[in-house]
C-alpha positions as CSV (number, residue, x, y, z in Angstrom):
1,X,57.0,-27.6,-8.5
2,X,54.9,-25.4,-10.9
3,X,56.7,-24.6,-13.9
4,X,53.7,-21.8,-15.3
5,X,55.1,-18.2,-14.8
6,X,52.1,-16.6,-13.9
7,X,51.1,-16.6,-10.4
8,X,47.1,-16.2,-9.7
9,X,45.5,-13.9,-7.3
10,X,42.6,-13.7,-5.5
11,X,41.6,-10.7,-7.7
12,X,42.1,-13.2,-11.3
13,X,39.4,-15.4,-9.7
14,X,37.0,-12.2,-9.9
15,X,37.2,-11.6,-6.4
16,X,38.9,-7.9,-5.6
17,X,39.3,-7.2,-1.7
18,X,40.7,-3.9,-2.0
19,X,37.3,-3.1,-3.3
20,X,35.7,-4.6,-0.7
21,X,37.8,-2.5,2.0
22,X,37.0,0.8,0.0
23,X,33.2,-0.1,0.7
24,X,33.7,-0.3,4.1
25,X,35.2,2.8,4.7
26,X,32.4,4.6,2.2
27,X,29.3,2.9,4.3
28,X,31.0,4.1,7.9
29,X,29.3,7.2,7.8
30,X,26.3,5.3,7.4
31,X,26.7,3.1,10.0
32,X,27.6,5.6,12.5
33,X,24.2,7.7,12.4
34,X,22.5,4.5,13.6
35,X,24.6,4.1,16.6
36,X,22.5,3.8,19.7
37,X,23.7,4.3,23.4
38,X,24.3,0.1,23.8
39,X,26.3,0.0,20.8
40,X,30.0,-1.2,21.7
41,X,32.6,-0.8,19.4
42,X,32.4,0.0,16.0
43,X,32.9,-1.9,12.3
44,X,35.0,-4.2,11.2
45,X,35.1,-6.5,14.1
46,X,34.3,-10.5,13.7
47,X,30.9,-10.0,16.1
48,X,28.6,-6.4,16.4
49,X,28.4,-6.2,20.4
50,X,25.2,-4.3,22.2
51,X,24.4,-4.1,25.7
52,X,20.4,-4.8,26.4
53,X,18.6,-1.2,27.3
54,X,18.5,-0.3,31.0
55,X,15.0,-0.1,32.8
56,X,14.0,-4.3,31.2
57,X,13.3,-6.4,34.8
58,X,13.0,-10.1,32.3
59,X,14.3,-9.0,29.1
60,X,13.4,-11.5,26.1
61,X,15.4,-11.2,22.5
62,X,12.9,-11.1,19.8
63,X,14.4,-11.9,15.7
64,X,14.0,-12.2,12.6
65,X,15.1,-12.5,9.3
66,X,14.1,-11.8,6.0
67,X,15.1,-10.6,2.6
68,X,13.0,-8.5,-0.3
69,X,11.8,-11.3,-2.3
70,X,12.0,-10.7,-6.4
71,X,11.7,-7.1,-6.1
72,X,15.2,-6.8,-5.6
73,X,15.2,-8.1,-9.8
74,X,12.6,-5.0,-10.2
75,X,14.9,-2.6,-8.8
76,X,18.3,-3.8,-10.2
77,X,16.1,-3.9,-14.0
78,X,14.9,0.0,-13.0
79,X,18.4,0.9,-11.5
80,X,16.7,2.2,-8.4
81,X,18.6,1.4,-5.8
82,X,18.3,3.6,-2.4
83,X,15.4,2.4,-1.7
84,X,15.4,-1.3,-1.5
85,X,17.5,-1.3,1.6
86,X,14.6,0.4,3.3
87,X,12.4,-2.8,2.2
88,X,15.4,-5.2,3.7
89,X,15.4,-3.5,7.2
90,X,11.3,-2.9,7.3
91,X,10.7,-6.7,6.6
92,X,12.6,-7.7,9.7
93,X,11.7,-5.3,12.2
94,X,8.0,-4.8,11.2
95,X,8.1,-8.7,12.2
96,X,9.3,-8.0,15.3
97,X,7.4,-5.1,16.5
98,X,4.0,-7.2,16.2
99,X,5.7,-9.0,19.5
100,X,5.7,-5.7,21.4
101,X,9.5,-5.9,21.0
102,X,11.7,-2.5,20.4
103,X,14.2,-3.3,17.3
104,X,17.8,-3.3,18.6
105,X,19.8,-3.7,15.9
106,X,20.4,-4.7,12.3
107,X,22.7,-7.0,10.5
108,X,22.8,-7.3,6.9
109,X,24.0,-9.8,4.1
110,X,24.7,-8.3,0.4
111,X,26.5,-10.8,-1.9
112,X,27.1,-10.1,-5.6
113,X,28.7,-11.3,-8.7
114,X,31.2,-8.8,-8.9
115,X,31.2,-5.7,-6.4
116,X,30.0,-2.1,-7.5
117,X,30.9,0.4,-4.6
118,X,28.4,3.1,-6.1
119,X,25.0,0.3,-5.7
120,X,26.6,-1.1,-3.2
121,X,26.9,2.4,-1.0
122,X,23.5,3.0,-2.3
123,X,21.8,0.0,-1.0
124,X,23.6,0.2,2.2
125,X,22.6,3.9,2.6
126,X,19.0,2.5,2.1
127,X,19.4,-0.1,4.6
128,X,20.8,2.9,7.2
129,X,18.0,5.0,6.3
130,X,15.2,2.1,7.4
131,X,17.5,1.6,11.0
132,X,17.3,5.5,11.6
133,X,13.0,5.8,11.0
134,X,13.3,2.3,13.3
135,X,15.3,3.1,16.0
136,X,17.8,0.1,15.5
137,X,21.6,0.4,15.2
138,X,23.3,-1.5,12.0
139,X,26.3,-3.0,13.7
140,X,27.6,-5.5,11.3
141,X,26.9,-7.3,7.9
142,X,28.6,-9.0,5.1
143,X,29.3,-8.2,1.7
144,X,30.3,-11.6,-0.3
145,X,31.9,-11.4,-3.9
146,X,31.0,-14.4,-5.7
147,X,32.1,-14.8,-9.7
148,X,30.0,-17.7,-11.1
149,X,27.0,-17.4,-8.5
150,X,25.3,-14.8,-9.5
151,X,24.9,-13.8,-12.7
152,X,26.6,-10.3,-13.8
153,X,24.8,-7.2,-12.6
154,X,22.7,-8.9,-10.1
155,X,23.1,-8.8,-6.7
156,X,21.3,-10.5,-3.4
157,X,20.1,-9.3,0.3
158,X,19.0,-10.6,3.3
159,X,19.0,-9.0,7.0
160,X,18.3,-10.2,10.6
161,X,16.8,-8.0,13.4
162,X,16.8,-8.6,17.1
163,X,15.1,-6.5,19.7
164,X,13.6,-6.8,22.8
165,X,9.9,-6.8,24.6
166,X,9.6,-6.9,28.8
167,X,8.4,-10.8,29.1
168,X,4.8,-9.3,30.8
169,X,4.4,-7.2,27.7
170,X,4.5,-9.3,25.2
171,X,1.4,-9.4,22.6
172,X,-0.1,-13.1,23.1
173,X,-3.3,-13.9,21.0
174,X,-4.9,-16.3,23.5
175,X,-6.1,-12.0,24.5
176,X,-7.7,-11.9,21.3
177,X,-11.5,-12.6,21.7
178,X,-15.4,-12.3,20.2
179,X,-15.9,-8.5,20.0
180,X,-12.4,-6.9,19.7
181,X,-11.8,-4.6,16.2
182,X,-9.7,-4.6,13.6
183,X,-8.0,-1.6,12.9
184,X,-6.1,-1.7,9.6
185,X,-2.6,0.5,9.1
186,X,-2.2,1.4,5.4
187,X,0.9,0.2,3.5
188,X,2.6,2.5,0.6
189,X,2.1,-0.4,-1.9
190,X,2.8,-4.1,-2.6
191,X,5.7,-3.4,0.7
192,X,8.1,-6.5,-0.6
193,X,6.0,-9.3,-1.1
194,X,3.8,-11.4,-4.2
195,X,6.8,-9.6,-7.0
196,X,7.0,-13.1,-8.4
197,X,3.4,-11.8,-9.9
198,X,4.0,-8.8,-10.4
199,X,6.8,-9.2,-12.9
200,X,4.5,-11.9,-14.9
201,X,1.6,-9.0,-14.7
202,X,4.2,-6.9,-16.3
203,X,5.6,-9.3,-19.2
204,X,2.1,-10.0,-20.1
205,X,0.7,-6.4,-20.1
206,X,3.4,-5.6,-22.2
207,X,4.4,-2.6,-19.5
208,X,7.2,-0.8,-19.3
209,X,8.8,0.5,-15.7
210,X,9.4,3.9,-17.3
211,X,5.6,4.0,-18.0
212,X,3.9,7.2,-16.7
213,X,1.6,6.2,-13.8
214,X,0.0,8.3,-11.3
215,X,2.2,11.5,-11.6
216,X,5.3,8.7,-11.2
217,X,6.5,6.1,-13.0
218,X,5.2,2.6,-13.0
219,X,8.7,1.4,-11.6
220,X,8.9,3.4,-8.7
221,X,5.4,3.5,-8.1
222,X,6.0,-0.7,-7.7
223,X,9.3,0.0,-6.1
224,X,7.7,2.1,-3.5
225,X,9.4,1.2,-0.1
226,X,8.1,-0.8,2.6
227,X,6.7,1.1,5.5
228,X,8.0,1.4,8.9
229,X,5.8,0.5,11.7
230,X,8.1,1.0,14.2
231,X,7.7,4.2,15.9
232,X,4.3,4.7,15.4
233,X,3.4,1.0,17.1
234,X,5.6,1.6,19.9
235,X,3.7,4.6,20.5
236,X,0.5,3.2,20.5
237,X,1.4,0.8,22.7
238,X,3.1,2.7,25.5
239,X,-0.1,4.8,25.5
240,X,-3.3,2.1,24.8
241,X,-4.1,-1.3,25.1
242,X,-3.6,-3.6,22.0
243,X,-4.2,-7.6,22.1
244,X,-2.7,-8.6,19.0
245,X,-0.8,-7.0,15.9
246,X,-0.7,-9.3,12.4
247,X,2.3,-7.8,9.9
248,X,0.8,-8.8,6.2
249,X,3.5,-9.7,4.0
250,X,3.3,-13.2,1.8
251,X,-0.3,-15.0,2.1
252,X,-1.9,-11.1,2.3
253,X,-5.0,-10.8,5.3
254,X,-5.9,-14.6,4.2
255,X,-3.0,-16.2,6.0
256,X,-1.2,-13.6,8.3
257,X,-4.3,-12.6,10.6
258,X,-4.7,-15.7,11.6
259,X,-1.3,-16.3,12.4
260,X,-2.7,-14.1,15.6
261,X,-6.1,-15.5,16.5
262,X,-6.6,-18.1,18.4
263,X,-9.0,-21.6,18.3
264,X,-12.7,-21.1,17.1
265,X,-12.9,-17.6,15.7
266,X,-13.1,-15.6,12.9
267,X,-12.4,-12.0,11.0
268,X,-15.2,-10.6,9.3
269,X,-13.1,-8.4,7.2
270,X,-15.1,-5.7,5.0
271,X,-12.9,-5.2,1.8
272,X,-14.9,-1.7,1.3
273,X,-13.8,-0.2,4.3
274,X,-10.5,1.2,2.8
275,X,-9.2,2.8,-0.3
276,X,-5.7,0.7,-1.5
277,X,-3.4,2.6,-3.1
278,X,-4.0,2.7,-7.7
279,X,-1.2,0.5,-8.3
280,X,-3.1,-2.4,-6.7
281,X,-5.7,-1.9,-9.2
282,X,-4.0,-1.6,-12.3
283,X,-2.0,-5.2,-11.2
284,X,-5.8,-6.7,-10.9
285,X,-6.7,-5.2,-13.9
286,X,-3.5,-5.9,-16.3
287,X,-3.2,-9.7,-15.1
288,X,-6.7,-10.4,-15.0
289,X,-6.8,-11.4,-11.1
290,X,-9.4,-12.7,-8.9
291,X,-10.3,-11.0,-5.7
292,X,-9.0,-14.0,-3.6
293,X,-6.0,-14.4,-5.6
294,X,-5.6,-10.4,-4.8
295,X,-6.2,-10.9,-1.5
296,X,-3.7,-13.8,-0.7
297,X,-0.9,-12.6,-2.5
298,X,-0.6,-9.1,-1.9
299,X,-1.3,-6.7,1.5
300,X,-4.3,-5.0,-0.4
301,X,-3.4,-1.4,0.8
302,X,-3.1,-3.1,4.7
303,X,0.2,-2.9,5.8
304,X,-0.5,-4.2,9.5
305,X,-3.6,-5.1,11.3
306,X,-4.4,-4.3,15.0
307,X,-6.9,-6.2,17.2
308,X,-8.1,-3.4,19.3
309,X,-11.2,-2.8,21.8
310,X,-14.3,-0.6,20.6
311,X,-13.7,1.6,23.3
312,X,-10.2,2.4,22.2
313,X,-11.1,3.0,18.2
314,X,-11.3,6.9,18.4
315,X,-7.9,7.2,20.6
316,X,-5.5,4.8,18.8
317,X,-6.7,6.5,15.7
318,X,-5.4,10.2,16.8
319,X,-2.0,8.2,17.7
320,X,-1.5,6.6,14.4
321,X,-2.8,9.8,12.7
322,X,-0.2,11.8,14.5
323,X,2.3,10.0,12.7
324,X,1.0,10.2,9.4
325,X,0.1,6.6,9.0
326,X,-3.4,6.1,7.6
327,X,-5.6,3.9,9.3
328,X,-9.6,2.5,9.6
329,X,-11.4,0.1,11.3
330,X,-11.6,-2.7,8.6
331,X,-13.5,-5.3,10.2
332,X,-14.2,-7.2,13.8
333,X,-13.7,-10.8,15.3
334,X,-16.3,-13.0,15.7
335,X,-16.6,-16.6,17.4
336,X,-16.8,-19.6,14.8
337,X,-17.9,-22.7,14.8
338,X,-14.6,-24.1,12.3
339,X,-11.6,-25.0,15.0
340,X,-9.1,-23.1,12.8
341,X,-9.0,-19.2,12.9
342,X,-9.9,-18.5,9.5
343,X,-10.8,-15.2,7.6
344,X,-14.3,-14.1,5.9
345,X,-14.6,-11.7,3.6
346,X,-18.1,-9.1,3.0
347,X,-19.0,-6.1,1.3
348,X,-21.0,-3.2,3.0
């Protein structure tokens, strides 16, 4: 037998429940003004449970995951922090919603070197406040306490969204043909992707996040929140025909709209045909960036693309604009004679 006199706890190791339990009951009020009508039960369970909606005749669960890349490091350096649970919730369900599928609900993972209620309740609020514009209930999530993985101060997310699309309803590209337009949805900055870059743009500029820019500052003009598609998508899509919906995140128009085309075309994309927000141009301009390095890295002021008929421009426009959500026709698809869908770029 041990003859040391000391006993360790759990709390020694760095590790402090009670302040884990504390955050749960400070995050409940939260919670509850996400509740939807198929939520069962309530927090602290081992599993979130939630009945499918009525009315679905072949149901089909849509998910996905995600987290907020490096500008989590931006926010925790600018000690903004209700805001980048907004990005954690709007990266998963505006990957969803480009299936057709309604967001359900939300689950979210927050792990940290040592717990801090008051950033803790503010990211959680954040992450509450994207499932409320979204329609999706938060019914569970994990927050881990882990001395020695991260490094003091800094903190990690990731979420997981499922939701749900009738199985005749869902979006399939093979609709997507010669003719159709592209119909660009604005974003409210770089959303949560390419921050890798961002951060060098800053170093080398020599930049500071408390830099007056644009009537803000330069951190919260970078730590804008990701928009939320949601509602405004489901809208449109109860009301008008839509082939195909591309969310751009990481890989910018390049890579994601093609993710939705099929075999042997290609979008003629005119990067004149919409105004991206300033902080786009001061990145270009402080690191020195090509146009195609721009436009492959971040979304360029084009938070989702739509793949819509001519006929249908003028309508789905007054839907989107009803909402608030800026939108133009940015381009077209074309046939090619290249196998793999593929993106070209003009100027008019």
């Amino acid at each position: 037998m041990s003859s040391k006199s000391n006993p360790l706890t759990y709390r020694d190791s760095g590790v402090d429940i009670d302040t884990g339990n504390a955050l749960i009951d400070r995050i409940k009020p939260h919670t509850k003004r996400t509740t939807r009508p198929e939520v069962m039960g309530g927090l602290g369970g081992f599993g979130g449970l939630m009945s499918i909606p009525e009315g679905y005749k072949q149901p089909i669960l849509v998910s996905g995951t995600d987290g907020v890349g490096t500008k989590l490091k931006l926010a925790i350096d600018a000690k903004i922090y209700d805001t980048i649970g907004i990005d954690l919730v709007a990266m998963c369900v505006n990957d969803i919603i480009v299936t057709g599928a309604e967001p359900l609900f939300f689950l979210d993972y927050y792990a940290t070197a040592k717990l801090d209620n008051d950033i803790a309740e503010d990211v959680i609020k954040g992450i509450a406040d994207g499932c409320v514009e979204s329609g999706c209930a938060l019914i569970g999530g994990e927050t881990a306490e882990m001395p020695g993985m991260y490094a003091q101060g800094d903190f990690d997310l990731a979420g997981f969204s499922v939701g749900v699309v009738e199985k005749s309803e869902i979006l399939d590209p093979s609709n997507v043909k010669a003719g159709q337009v592209l119909l660009g949805l604005a974003s409210s900055g770089p959303h949560s992707n390419g921050y890798s870059l961002i951060r060098k743009v800053i170093e080398v500029s020599g930049a500071s996040l408390s830099d007056e820019f644009n009537g803000t500052s330069l951190g919260k003009a970078l730590l804008a929140p990701t928009t939320l598609y949601v509602k405004p998508i489901l809208a449109a899509l109860k009301k008008h025909t839509i082939h195909a919906i591309a969310h751009i995140t990481g890989g910018g128009l390049t890579e994601n709209l093609p993710r939705v085309m099929p075999e042997n075309s290609k979008g003629i994309i005119d990067v004149e045909s919409w105004s991206p927000k300033p902080i786009f141009k001061w990145l270009q301009e402080q690191g020195n960036i090509e146009d195609q390095e721009m436009l492959r890295t971040f979304n360029c002021g084009i938070g989702m693309v739509l793949v819509i008929d001519k006929e249908d421009i003028e309508a789905i426009q007054a839907t989107f604009n009803s909402f608030g959500i800026e939108n133009t026709v940015i381009g077209s698809i074309e046939t090619s004679e290249q196998t793999e869908p593929h993106i070209e770029y003009v100027r008019n």
